[in-house]
FIMAR-18933 format. One record per residue (C-alpha): residue in one letter; z, y, x. Coordinates in nm, 4 decimals, decimal comma, m for minus. Example, Ala and Ser with C-alpha at 12.3 -4.5 7.8 and 13.67 -1.06 7.14 Angstrom:
% FIMAR-18933
+---------+----------+----------+----------+
: residuo :        w :        v :        u :
+---------+----------+----------+----------+
:       a :   0,7800 :  m0,4500 :   1,2300 :
:       s :   0,7140 :  m0,1060 :   1,3670 :
+---------+----------+----------+----------+
//
This chain:
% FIMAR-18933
+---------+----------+----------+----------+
: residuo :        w :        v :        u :
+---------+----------+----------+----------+
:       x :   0,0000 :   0,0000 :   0,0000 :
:       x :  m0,0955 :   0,3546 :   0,1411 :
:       x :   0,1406 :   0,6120 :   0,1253 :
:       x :  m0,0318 :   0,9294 :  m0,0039 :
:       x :   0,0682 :   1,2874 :  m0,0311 :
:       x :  m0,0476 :   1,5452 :  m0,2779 :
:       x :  m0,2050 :   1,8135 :  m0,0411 :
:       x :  m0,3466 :   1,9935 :  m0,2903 :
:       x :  m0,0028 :   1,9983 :  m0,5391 :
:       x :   0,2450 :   2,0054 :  m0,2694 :
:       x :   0,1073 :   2,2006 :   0,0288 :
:       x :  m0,0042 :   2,5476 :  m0,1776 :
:       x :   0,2861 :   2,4970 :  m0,3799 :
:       x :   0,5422 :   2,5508 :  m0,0701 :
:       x :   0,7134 :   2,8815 :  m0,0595 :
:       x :   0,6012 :   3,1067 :   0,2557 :
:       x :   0,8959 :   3,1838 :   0,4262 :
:       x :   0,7609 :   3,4875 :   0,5585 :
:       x :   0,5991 :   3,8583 :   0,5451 :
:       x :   0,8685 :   3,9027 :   0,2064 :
:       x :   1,1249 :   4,1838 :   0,4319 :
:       x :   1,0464 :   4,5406 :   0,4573 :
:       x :   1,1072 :   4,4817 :   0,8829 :
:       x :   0,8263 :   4,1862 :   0,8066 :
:       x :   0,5839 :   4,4249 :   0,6378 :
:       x :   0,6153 :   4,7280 :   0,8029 :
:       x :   0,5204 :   4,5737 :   1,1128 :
:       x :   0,2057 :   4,3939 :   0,9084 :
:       x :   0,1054 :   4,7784 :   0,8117 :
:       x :   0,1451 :   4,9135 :   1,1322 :
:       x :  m0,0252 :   4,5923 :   1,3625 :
:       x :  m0,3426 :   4,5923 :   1,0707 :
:       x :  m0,3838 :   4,9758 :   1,1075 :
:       x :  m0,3266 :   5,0133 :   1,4790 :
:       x :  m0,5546 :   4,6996 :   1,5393 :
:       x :  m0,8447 :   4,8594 :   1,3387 :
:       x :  m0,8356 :   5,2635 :   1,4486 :
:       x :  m0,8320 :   5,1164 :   1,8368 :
:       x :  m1,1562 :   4,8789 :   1,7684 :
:       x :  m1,3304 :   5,1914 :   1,5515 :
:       x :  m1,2657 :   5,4070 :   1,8587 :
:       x :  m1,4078 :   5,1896 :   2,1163 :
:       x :  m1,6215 :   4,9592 :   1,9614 :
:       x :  m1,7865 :   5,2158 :   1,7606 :
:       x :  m1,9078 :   4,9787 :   1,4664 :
:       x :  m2,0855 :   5,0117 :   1,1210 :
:       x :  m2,2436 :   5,3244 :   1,2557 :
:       x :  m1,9348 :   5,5212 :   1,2689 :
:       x :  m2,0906 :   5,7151 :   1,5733 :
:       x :  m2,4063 :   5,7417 :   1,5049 :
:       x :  m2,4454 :   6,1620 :   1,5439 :
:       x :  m2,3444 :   6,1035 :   1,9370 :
:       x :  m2,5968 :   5,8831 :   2,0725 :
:       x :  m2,3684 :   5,8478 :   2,3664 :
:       x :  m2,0937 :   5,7018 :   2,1736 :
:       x :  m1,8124 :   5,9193 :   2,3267 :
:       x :  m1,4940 :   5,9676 :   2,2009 :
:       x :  m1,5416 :   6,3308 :   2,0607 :
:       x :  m1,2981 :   6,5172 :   1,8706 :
:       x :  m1,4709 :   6,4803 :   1,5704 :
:       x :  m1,4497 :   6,1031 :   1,5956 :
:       x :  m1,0357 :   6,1081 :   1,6389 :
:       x :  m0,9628 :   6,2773 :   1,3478 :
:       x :  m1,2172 :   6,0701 :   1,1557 :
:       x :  m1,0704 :   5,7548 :   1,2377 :
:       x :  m0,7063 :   5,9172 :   1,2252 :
:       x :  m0,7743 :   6,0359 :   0,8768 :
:       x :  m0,8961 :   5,6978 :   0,7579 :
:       x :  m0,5956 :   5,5016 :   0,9104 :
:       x :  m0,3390 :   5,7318 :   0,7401 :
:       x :  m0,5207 :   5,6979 :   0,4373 :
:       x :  m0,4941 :   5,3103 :   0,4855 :
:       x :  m0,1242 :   5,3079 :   0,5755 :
:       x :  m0,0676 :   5,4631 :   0,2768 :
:       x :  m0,2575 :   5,2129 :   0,0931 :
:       x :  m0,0632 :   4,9242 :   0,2511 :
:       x :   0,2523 :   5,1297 :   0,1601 :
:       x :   0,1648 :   5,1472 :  m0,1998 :
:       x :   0,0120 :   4,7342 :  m0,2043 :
:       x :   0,3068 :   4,5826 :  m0,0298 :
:       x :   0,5880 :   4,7613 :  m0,1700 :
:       x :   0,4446 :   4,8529 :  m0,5106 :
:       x :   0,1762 :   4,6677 :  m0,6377 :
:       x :   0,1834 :   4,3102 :  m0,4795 :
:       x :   0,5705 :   4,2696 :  m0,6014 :
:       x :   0,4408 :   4,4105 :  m0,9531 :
:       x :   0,1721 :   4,1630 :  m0,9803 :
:       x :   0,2223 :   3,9083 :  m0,7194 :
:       x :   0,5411 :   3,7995 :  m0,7798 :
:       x :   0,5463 :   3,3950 :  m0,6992 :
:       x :   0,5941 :   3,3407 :  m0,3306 :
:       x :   0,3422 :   2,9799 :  m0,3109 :
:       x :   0,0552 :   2,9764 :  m0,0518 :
:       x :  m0,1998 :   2,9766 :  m0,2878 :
:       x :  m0,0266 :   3,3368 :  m0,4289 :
:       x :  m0,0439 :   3,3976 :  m0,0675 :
:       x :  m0,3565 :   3,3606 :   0,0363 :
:       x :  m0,4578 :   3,5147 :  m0,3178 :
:       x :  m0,2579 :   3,8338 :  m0,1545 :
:       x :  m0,4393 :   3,8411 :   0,1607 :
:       x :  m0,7480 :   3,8260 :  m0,0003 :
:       x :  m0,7152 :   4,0862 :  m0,2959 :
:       x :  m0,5479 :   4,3487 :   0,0233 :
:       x :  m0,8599 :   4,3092 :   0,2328 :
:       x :  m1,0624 :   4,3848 :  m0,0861 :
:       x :  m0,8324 :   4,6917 :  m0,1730 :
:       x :  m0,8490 :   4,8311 :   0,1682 :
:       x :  m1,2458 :   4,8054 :   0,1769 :
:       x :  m1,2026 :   4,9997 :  m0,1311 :
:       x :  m1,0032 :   5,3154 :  m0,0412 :
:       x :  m1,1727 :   5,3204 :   0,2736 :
:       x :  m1,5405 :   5,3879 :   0,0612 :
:       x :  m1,3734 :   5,6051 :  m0,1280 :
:       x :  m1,2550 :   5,8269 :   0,1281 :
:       x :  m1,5566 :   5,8342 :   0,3087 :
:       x :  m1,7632 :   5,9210 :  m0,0001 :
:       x :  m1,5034 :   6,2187 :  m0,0916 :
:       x :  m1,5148 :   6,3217 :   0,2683 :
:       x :  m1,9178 :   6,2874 :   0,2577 :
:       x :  m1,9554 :   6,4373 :  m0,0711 :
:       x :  m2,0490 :   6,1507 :  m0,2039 :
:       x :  m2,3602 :   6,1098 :  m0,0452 :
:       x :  m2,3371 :   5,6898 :  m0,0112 :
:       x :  m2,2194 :   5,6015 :  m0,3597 :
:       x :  m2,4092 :   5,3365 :  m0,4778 :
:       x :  m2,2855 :   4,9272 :  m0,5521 :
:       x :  m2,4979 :   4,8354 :  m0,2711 :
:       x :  m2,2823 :   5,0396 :   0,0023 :
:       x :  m1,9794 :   4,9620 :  m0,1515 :
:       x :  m2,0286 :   4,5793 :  m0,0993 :
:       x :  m2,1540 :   4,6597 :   0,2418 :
:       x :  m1,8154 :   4,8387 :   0,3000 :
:       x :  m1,6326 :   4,5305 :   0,1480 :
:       x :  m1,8534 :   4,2824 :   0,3689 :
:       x :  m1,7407 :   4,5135 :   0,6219 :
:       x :  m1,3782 :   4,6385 :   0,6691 :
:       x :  m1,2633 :   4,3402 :   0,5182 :
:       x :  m1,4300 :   4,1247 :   0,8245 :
:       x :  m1,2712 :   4,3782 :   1,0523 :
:       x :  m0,9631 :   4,3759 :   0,8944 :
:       x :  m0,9344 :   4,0014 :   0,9115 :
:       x :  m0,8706 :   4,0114 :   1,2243 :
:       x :  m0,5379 :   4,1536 :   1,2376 :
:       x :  m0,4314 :   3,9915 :   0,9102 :
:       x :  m0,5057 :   3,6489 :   1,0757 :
:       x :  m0,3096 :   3,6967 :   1,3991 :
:       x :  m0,0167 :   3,8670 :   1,2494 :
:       x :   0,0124 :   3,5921 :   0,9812 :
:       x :  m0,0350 :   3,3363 :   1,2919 :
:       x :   0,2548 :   3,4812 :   1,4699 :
:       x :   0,5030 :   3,5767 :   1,1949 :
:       x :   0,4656 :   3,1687 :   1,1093 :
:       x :   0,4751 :   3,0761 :   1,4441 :
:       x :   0,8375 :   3,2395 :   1,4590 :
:       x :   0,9283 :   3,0883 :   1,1632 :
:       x :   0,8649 :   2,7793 :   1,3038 :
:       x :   1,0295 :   2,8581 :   1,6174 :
:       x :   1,3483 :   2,9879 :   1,3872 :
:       x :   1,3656 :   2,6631 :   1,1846 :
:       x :   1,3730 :   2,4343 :   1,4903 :
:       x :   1,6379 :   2,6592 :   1,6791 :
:       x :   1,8708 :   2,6028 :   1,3751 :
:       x :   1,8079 :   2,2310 :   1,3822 :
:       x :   1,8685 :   2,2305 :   1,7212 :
:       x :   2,1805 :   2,4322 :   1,6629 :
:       x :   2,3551 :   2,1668 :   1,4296 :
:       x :   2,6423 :   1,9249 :   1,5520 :
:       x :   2,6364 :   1,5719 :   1,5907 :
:       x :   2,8519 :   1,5001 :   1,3361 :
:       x :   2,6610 :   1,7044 :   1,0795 :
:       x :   2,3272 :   1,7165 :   1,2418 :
:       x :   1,9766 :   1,7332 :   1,0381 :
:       x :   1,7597 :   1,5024 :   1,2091 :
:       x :   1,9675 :   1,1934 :   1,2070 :
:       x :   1,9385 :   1,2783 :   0,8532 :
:       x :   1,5758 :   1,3513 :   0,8428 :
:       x :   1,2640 :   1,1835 :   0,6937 :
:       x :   0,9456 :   1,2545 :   0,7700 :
:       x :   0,6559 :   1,1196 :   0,5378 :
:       x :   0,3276 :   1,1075 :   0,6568 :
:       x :   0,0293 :   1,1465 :   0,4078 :
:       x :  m0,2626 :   0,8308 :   0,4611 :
:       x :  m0,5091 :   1,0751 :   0,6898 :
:       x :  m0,2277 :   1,1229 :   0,9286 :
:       x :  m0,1838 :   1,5366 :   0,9487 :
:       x :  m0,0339 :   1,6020 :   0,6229 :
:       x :   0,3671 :   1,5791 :   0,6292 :
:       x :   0,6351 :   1,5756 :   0,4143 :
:       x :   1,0126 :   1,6348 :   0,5536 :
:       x :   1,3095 :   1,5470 :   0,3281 :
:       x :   1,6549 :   1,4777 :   0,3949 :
:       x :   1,8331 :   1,1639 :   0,3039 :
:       x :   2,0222 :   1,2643 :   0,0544 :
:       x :   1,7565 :   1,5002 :  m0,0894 :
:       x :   1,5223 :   1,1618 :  m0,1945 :
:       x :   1,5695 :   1,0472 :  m0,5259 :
:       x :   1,2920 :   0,8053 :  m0,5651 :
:       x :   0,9806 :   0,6498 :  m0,4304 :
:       x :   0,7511 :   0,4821 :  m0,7079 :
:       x :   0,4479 :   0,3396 :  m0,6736 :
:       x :   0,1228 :   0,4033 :  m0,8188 :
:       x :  m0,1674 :   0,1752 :  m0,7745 :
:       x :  m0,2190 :   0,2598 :  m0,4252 :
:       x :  m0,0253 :   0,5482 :  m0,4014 :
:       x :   0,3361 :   0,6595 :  m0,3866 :
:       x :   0,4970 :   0,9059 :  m0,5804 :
:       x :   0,8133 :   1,0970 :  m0,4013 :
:       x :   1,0776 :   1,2749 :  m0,6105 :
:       x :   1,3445 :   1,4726 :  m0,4143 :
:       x :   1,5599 :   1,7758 :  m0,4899 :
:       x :   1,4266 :   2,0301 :  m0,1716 :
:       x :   1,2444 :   1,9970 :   0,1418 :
:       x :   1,2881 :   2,0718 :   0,5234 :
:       x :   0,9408 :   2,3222 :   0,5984 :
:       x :   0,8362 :   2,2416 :   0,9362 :
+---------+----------+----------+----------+
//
């Protein structure tokens, strides 16, 4: 009989244990915002320079790119603290990812906006506005990947420094059970006394337990 676990019920079902304190998302607005005003300035995408053929860093150029990443910080301001606990409020990786994904598309969208209203609108059409989305939110996926990366790579790093941390008489892992799904990768880690049942199904297993250990 093959043990089984439900990847698609139980791993975007898990809680994500991070990027939910103010220290955690102020330092998501700040990385996201710093990350994309330094690649505008020396990258020069999406045309940003095109009226200096030599791409330098003019004046003009600074407070472009300084006027579109306060406009973003206070976008992130207003999503993270406003209008993702308003409308986001379940904590599961698919609301997660569902987060990630609706940010990149609300940054793309204040960005167009403020460089139609500082353009006088000369670039408003559907067809630039999905370019901008295409865009920024490639860009922008950049930071949002590696700061996501590291906050759950210190997560991790936190959870096994408690473990670590426990006595012998009361310690965790003699305690622990790790369940491995059929293709090997997918895990599931549950204390003894946390595992009510194991019943079998056909070729599969179901597991019923009270809370997990996220590893």
């Amino acid at each position: 009989m093959n043990l089984r676990l439900d990847a698609t019920s139980t791993a975007w079902k898990r809680p994500v244990p991070f990027l939910n304190s103010n220290r955690d998302k102020w330092l998501f607005i700040w990385m996201v915002n710093l990350f994309c005003a330094f690649f505008l300035l020396f990258f020069q995408p999406f045309g940003v320079n095109n009226y200096d053929p030599s791409q330098a860093l003019q004046l003009e150029l600074l407070i472009g790119v300084g006027a579109f990443m306060i406009v973003n910080i206070i976008a992130m301001i207003a999503f993270e603290f406003i209008l993702h606990p308003l409308f986001l409020k379940a904590n599961t990786r698919y609301h997660f990812a569902l987060r990630l994904l609706i940010l990149l598309i609300f940054l793309s969208t204040t960005t167009y906006l403020t460089y139609n209203f500082l353009g006088d609108f000369h670039d408003w059409s559907w067809k630039s506005y999905f370019g901008f989305i295409r865009d920024i939110g490639s860009m922008t996926s950049i930071p949002v990947t590696g700061i996501v990366l590291y906050l759950n790579q210190r997560h991790v790093r936190q959870e096994v420094d408690f473990l670590k941390k426990q006595p012998p008489s009361s310690s965790v892992d003699s305690q622990l059970i790790c369940l491995t799904a059929e293709n090997g990768k997918d895990k599931l880690y549950v204390q003894q006394d946390q595992l009510l049942l194991l019943e079998a199904q056909d070729n599969y297993v179901a597991i019923y337990y009270l809370s997990l250990i996220h590893i």
